[in-house]
N, CA and C atoms as an extended XYZ file, in Angstrom:
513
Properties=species:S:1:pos:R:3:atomname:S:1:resname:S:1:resid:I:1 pbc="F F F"
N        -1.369       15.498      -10.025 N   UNK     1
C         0.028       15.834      -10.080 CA  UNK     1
C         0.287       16.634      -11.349 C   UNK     1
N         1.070       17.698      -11.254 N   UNK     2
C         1.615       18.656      -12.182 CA  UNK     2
C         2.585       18.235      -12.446 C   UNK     2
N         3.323       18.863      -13.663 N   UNK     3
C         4.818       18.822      -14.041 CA  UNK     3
C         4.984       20.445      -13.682 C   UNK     3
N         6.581       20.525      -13.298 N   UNK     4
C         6.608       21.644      -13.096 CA  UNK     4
C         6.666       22.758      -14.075 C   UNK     4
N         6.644       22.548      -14.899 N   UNK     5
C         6.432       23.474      -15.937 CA  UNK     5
C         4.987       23.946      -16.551 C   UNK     5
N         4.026       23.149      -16.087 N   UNK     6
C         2.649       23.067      -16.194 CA  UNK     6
C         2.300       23.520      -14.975 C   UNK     6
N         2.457       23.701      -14.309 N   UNK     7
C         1.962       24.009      -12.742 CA  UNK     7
C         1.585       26.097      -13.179 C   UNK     7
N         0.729       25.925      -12.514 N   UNK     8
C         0.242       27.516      -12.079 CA  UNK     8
C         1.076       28.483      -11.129 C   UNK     8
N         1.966       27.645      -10.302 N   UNK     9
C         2.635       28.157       -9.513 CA  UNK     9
C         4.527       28.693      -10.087 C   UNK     9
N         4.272       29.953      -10.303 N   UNK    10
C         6.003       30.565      -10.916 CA  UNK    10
C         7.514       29.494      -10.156 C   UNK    10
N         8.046       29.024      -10.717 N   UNK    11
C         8.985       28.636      -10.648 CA  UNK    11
C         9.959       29.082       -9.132 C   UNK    11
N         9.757       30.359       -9.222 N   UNK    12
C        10.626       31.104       -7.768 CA  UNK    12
C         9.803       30.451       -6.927 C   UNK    12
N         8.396       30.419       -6.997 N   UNK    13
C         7.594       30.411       -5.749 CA  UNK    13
C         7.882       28.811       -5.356 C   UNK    13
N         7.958       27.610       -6.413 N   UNK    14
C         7.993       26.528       -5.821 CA  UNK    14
C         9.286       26.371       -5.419 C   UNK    14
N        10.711       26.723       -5.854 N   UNK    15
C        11.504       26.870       -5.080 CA  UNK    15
C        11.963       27.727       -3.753 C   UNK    15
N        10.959       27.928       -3.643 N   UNK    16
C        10.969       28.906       -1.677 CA  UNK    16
C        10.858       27.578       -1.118 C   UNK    16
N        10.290       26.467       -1.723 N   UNK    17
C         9.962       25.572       -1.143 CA  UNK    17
C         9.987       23.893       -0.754 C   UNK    17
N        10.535       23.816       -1.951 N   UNK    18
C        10.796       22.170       -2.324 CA  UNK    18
C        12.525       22.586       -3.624 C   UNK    18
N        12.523       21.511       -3.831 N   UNK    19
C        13.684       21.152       -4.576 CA  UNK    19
C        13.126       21.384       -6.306 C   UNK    19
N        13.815       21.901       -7.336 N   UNK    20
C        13.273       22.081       -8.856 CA  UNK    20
C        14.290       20.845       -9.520 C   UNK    20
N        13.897       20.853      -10.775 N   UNK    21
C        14.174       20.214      -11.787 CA  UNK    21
C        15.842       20.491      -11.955 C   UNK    21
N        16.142       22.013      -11.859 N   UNK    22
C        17.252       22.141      -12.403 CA  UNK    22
C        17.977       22.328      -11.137 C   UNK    22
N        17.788       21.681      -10.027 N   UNK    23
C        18.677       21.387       -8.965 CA  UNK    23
C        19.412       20.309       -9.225 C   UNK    23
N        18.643       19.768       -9.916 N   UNK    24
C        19.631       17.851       -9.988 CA  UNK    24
C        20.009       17.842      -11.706 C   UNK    24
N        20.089       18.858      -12.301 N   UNK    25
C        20.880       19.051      -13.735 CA  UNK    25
C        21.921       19.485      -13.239 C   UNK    25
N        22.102       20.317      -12.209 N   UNK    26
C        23.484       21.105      -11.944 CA  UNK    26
C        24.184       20.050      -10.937 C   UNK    26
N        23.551       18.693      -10.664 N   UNK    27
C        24.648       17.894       -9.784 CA  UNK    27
C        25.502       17.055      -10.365 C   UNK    27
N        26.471       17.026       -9.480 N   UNK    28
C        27.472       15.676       -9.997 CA  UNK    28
C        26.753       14.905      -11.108 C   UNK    28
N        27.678       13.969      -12.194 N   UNK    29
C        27.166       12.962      -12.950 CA  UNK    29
C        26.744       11.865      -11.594 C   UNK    29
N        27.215       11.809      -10.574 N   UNK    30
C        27.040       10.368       -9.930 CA  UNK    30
C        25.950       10.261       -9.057 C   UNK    30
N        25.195       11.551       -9.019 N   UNK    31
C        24.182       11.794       -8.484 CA  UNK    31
C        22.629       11.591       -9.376 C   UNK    31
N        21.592       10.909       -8.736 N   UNK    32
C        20.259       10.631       -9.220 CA  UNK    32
C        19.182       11.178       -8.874 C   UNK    32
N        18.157       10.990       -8.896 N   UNK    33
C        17.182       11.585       -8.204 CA  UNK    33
C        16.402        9.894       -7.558 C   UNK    33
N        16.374        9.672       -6.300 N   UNK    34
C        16.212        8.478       -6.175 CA  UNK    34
C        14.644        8.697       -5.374 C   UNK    34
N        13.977        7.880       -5.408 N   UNK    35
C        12.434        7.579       -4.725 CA  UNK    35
C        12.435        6.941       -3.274 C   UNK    35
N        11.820        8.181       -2.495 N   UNK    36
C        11.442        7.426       -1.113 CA  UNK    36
C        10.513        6.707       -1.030 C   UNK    36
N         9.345        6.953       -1.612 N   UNK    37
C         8.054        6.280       -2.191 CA  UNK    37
C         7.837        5.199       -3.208 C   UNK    37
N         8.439        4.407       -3.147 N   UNK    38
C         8.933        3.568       -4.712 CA  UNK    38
C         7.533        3.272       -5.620 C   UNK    38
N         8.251        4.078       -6.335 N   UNK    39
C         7.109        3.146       -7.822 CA  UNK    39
C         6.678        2.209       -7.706 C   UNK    39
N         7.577        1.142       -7.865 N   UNK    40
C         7.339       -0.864       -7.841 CA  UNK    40
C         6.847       -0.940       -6.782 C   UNK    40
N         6.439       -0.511       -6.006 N   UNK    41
C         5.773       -0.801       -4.710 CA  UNK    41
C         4.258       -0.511       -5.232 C   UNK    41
N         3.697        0.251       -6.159 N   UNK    42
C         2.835        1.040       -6.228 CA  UNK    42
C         1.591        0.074       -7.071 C   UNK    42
N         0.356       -0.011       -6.948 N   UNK    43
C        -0.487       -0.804       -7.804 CA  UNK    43
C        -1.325       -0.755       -8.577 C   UNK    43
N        -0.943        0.633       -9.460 N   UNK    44
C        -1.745        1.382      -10.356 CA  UNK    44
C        -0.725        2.826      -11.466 C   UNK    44
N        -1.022        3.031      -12.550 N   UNK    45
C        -0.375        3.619      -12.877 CA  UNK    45
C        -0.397        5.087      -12.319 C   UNK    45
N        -1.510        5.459      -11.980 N   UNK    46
C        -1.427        6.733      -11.277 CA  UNK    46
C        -1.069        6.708      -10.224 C   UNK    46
N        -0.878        5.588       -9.348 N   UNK    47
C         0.109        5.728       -8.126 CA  UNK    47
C         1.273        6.283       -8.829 C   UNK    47
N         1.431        5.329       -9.297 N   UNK    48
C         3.172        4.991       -9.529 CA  UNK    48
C         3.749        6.392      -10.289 C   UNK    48
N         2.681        7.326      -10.857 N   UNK    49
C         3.194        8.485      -11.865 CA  UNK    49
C         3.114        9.334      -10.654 C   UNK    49
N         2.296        9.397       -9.266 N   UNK    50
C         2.168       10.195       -7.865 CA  UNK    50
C         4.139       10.074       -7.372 C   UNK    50
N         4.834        8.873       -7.629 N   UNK    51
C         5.830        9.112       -7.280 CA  UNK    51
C         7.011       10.066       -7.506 C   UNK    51
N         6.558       10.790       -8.752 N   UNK    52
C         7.759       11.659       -9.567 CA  UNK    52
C         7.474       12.643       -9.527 C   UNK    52
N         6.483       12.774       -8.072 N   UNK    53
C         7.174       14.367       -7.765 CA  UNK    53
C         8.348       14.446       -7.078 C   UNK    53
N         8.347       15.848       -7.224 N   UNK    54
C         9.845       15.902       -6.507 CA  UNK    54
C        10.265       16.207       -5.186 C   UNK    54
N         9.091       15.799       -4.385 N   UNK    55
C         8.757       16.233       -3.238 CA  UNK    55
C         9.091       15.030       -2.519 C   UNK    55
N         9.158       13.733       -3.535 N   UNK    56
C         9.569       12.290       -3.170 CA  UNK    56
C        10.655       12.071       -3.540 C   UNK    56
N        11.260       12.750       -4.109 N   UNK    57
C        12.614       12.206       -4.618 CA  UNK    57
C        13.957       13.025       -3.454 C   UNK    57
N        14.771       12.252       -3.898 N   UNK    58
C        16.028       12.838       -2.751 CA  UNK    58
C        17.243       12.643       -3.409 C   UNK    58
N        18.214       13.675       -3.386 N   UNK    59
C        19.539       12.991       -4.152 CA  UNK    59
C        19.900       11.650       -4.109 C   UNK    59
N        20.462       11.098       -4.542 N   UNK    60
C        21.223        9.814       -4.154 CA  UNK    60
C        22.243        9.476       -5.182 C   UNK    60
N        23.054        8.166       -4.428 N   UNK    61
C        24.100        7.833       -5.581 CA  UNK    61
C        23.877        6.963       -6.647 C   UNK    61
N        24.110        7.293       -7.536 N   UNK    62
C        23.523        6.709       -8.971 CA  UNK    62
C        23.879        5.350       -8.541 C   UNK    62
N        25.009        4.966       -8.504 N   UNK    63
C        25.409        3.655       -8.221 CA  UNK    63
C        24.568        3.017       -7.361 C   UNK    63
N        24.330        3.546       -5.770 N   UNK    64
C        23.373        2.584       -5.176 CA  UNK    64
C        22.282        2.640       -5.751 C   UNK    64
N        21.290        3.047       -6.570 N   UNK    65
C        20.350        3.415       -6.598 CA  UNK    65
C        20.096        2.538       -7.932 C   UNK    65
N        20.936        2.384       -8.737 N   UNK    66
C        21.034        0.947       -9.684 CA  UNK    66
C        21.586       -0.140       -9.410 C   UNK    66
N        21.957       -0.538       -8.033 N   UNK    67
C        22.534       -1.814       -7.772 CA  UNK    67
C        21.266       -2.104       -6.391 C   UNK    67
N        22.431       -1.602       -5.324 N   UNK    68
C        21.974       -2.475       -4.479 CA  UNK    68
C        20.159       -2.097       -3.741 C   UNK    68
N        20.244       -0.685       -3.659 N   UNK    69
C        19.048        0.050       -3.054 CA  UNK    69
C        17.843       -0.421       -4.143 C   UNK    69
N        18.232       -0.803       -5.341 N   UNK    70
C        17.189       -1.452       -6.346 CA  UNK    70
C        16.827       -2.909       -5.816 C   UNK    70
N        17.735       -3.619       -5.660 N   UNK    71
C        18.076       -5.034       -5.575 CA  UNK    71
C        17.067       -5.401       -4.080 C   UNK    71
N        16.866       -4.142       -3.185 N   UNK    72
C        16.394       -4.473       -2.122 CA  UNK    72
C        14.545       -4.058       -2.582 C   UNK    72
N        14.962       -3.245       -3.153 N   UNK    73
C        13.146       -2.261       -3.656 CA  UNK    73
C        12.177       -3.620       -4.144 C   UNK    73
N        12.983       -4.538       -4.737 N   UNK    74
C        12.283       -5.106       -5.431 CA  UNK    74
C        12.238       -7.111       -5.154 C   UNK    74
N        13.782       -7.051       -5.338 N   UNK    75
C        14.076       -8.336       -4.811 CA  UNK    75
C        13.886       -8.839       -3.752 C   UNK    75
N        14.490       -7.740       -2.789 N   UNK    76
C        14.449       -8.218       -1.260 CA  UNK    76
C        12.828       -8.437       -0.744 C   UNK    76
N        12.190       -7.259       -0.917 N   UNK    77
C        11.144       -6.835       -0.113 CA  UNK    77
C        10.488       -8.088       -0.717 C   UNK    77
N         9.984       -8.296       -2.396 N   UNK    78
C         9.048       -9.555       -2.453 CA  UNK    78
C         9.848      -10.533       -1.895 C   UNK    78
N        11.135      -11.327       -1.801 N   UNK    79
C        11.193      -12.423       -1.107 CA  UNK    79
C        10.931      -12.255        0.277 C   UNK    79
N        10.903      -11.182        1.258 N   UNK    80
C        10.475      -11.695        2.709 CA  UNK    80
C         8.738      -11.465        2.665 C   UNK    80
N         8.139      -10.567        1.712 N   UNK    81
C         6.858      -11.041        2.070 CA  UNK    81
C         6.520      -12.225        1.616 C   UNK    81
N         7.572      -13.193        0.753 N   UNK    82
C         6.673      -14.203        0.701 CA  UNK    82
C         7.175      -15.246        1.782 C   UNK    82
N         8.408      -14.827        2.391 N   UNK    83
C         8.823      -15.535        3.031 CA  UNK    83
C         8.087      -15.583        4.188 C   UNK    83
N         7.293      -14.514        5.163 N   UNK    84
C         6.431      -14.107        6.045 CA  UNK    84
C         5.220      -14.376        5.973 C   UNK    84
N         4.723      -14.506        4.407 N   UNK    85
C         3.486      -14.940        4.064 CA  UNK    85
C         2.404      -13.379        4.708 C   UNK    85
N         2.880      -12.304        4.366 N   UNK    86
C         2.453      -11.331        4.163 CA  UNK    86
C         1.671      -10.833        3.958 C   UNK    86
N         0.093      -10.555        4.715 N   UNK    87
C        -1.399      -10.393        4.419 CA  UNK    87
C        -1.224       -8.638        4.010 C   UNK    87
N        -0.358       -7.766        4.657 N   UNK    88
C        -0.192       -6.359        4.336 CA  UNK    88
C         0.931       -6.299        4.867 C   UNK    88
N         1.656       -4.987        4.369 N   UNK    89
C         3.259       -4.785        4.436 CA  UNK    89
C         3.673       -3.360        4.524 C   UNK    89
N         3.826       -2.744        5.269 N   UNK    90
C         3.567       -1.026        5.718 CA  UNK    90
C         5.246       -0.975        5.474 C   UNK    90
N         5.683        0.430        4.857 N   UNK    91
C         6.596        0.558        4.839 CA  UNK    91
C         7.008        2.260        4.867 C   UNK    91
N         7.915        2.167        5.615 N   UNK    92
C         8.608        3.665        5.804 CA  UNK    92
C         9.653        3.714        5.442 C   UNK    92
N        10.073        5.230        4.841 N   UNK    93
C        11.875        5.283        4.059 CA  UNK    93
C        11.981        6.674        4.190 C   UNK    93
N        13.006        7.143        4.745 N   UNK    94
C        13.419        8.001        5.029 CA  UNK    94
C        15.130        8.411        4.658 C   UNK    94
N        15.884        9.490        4.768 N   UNK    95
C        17.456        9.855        4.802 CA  UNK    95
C        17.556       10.295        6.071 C   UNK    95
N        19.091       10.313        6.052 N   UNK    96
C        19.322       11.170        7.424 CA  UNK    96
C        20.350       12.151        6.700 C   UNK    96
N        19.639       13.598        7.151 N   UNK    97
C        20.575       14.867        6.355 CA  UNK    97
C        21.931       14.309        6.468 C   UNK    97
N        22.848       14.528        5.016 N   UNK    98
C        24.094       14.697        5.264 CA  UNK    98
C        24.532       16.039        5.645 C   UNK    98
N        26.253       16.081        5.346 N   UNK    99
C        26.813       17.310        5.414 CA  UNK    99
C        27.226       18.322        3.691 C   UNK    99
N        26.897       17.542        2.599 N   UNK   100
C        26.612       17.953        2.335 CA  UNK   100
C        25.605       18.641        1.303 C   UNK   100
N        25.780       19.433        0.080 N   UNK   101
C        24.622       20.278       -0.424 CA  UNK   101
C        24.856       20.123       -2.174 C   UNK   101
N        23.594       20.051       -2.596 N   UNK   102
C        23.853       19.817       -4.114 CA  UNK   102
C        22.886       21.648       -4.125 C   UNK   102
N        23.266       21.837       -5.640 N   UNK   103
C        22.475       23.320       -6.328 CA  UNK   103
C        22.790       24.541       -5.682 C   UNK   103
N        23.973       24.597       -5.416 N   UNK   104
C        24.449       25.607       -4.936 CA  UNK   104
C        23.871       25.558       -3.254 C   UNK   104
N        23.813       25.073       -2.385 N   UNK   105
C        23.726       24.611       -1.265 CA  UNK   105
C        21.758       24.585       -0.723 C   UNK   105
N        21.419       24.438       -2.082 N   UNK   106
C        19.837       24.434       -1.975 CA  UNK   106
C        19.387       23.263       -1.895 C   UNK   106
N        19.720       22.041       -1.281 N   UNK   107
C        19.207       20.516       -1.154 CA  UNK   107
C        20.172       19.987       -1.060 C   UNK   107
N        20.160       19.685        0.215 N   UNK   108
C        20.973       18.682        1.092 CA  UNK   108
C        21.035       17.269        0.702 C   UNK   108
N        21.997       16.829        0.159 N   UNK   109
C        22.245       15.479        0.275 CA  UNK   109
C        22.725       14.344        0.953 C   UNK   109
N        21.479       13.521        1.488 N   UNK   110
C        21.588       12.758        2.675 CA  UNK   110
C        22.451       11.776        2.643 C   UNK   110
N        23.139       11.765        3.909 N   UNK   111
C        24.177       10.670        3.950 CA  UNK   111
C        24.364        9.340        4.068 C   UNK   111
N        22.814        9.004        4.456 N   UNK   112
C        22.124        7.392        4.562 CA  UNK   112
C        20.972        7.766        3.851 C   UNK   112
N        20.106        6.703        3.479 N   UNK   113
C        19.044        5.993        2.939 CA  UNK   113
C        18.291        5.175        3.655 C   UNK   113
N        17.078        4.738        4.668 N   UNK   114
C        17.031        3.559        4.397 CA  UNK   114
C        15.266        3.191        4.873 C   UNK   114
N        15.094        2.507        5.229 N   UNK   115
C        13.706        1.825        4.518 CA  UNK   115
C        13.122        0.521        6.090 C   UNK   115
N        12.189        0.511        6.531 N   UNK   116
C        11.669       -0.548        7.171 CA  UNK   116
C        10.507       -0.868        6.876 C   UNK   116
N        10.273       -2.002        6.955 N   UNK   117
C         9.051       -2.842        6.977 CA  UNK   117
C         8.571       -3.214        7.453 C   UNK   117
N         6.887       -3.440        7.948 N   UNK   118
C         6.388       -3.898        8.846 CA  UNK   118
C         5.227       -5.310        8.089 C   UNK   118
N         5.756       -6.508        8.269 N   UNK   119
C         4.868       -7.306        7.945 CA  UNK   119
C         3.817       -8.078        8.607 C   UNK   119
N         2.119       -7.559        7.698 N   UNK   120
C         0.834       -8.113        8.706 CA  UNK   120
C         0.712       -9.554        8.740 C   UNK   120
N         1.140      -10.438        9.022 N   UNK   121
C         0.806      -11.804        8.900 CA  UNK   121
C        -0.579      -12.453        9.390 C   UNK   121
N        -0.943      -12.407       10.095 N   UNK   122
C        -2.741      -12.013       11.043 CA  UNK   122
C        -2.617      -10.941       11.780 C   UNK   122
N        -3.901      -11.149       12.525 N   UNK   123
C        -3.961      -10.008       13.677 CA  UNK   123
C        -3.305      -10.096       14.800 C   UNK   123
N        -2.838      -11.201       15.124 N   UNK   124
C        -1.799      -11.443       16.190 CA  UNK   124
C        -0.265      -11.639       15.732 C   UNK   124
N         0.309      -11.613       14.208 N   UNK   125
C         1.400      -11.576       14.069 CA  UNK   125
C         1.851      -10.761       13.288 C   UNK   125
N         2.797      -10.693       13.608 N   UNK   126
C         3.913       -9.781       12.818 CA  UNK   126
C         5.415       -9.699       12.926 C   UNK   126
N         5.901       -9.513       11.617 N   UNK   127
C         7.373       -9.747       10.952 CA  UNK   127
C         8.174       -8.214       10.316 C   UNK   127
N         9.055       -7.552       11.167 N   UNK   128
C         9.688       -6.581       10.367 CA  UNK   128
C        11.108       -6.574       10.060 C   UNK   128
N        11.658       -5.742        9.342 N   UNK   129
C        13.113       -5.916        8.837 CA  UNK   129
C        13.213       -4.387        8.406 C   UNK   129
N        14.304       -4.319        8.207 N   UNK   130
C        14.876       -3.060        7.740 CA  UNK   130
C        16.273       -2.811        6.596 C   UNK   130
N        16.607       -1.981        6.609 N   UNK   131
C        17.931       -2.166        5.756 CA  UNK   131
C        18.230       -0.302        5.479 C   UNK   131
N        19.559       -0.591        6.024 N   UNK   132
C        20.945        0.761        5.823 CA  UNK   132
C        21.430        1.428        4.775 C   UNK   132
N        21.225        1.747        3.943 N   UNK   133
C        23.070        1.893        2.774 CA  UNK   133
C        22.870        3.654        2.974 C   UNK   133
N        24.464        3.762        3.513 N   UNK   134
C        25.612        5.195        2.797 CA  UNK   134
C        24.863        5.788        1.299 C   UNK   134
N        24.728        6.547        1.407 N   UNK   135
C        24.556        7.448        0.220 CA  UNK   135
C        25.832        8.116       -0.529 C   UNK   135
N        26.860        7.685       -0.482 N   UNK   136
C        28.268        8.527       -0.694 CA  UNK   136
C        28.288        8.117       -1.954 C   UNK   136
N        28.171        9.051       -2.785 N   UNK   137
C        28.301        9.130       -4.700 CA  UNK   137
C        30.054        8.708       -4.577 C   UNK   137
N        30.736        8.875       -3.730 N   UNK   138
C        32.472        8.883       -3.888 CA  UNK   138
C        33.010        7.770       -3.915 C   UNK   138
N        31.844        6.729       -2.873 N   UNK   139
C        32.540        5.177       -2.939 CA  UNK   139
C        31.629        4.400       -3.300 C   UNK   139
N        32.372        2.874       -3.213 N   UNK   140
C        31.463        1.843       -3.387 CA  UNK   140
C        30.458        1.813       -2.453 C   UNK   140
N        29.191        1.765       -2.918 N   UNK   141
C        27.560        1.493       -2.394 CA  UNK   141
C        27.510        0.752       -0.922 C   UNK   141
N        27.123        0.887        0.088 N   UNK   142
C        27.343       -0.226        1.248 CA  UNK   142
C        25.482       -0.610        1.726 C   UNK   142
N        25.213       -1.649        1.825 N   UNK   143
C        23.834       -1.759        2.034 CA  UNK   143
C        23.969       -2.610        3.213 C   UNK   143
N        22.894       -2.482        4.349 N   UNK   144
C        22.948       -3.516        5.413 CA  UNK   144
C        21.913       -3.690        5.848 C   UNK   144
N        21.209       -4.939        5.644 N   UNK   145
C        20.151       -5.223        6.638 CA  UNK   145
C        20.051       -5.847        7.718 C   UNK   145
N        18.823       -5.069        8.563 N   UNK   146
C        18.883       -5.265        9.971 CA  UNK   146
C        17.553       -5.960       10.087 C   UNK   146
N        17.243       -6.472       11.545 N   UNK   147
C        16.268       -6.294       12.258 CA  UNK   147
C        15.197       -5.000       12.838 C   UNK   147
N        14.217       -4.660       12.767 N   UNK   148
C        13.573       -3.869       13.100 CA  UNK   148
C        14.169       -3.218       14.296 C   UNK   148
N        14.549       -3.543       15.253 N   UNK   149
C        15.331       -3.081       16.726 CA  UNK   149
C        16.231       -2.660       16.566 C   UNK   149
N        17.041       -3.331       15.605 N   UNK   150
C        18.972       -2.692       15.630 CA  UNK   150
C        18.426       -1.785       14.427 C   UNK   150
N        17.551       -1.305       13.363 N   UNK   151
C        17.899       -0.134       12.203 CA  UNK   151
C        17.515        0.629       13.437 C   UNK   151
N        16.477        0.525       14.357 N   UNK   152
C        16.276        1.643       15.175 CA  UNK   152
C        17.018        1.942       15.721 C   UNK   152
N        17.736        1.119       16.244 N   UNK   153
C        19.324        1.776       16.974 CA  UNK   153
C        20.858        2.383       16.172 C   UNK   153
N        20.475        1.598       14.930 N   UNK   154
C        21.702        2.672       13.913 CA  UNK   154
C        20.997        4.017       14.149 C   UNK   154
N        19.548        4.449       13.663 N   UNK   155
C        19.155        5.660       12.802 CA  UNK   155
C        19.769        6.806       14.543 C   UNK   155
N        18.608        6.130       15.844 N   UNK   156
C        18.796        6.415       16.872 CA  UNK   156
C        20.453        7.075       17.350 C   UNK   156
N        21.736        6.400       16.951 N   UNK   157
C        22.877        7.117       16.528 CA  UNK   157
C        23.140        8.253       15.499 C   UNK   157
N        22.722        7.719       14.123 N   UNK   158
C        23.021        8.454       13.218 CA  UNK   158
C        22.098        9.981       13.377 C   UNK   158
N        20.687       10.267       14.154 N   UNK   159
C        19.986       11.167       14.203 CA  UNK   159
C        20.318       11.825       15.833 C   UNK   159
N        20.758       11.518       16.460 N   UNK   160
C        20.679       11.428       17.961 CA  UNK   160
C        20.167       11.575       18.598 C   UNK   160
N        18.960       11.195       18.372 N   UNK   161
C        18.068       11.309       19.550 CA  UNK   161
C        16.862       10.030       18.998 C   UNK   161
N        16.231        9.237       20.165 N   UNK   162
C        15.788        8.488       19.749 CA  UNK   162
C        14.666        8.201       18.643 C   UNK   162
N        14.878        6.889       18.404 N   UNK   163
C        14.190        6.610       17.284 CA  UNK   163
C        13.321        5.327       17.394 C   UNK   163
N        12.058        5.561       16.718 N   UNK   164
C        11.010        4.418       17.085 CA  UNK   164
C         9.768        3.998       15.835 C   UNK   164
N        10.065        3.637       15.387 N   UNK   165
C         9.451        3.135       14.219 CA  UNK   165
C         8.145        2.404       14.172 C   UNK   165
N         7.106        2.489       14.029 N   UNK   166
C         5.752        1.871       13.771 CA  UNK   166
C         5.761        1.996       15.185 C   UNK   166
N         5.950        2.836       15.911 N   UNK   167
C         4.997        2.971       17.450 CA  UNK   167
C         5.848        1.655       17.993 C   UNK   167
N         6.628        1.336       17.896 N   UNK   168
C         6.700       -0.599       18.950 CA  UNK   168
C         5.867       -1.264       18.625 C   UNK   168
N         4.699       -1.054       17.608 N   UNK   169
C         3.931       -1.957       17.485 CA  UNK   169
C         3.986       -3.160       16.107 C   UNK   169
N         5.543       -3.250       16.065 N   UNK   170
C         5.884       -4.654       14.795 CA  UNK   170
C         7.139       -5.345       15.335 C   UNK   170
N         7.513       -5.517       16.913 N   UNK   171
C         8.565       -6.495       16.910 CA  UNK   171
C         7.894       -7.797       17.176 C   UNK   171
């Protein structure tokens, strides 16, 4: 991993392509740069430094992103693997584009957040969960967790067209 200022590649050229540094200097104060890939998830320091590119990061609202979307990164997720008793724990996180655009309309800022889990308990079991929150820098933070079936059926609305997570293969 490069920093972008160390990178070989001119500045114009990586913005043809991904999001820069000084996209998220020119945003709102209430805006962050938040991790789809979470650090604390990660079990080595060079994982965890693999997360800050910016290829992983996505606007978000400062507020969720120090309250509740933290509270789940860390709190939530270790209490259900221990609650599941958790041999491995696969996880996907994704946004769903908002409407609208930070950096002069060069990176879209998504209007949800959210995150599922798939927990290995043996080879014959398994435990998943999920969880929602609004991305809106304007209001209070909203977080909701689901069942593996119903986040598929929020995102399945919010994207419109269906949605299916780990293949069907974690209810």
């Amino acid at each position: 991993m490069e920093d972008e200022d160390k990178t070989n590649y001119p500045t114009r050229e990586l913005k043809n392509s991904q999001a820069i540094h000084n996209d998220y200097a020119e945003a709102p104060p209430e805006v962050e740069m938040g991790h789809l890939n979470v650090e604390a998830h990660q079990p080595d320091e060079v994982r965890k430094n693999a997360t800050f590119t910016l290829t992983n990061i996505v606007p978000s609202s400062k507020e969720l992103i120090e309250t509740l979307w933290k509270d789940y990164e860390i709190k939530i997720m270790a209490r259900k693997k221990t609650q599941f008793g958790c041999k491995d724990t696969y996880v996907i996180t994704g946004v769903v584009p908002g409407t609208e655009y930070i950096a002069g309309g060069r990176v879209n800022y998504p209007s949800h957040i959210w995150s599922a889990a798939c927990c290995e308990i043996d080879d014959n079991r398994r435990e998943s969960w999920g969880v929602l929150a609004d991305n809106d820098w304007k209001i209070p933070p909203k977080r909701t967790e689901y069942t593996l079936p119903r986040l598929e059926q929020e995102l399945t609305k919010l994207y419109n067209k269906k949605v299916d997570l780990f293949d069907r293969a974690c209810y």
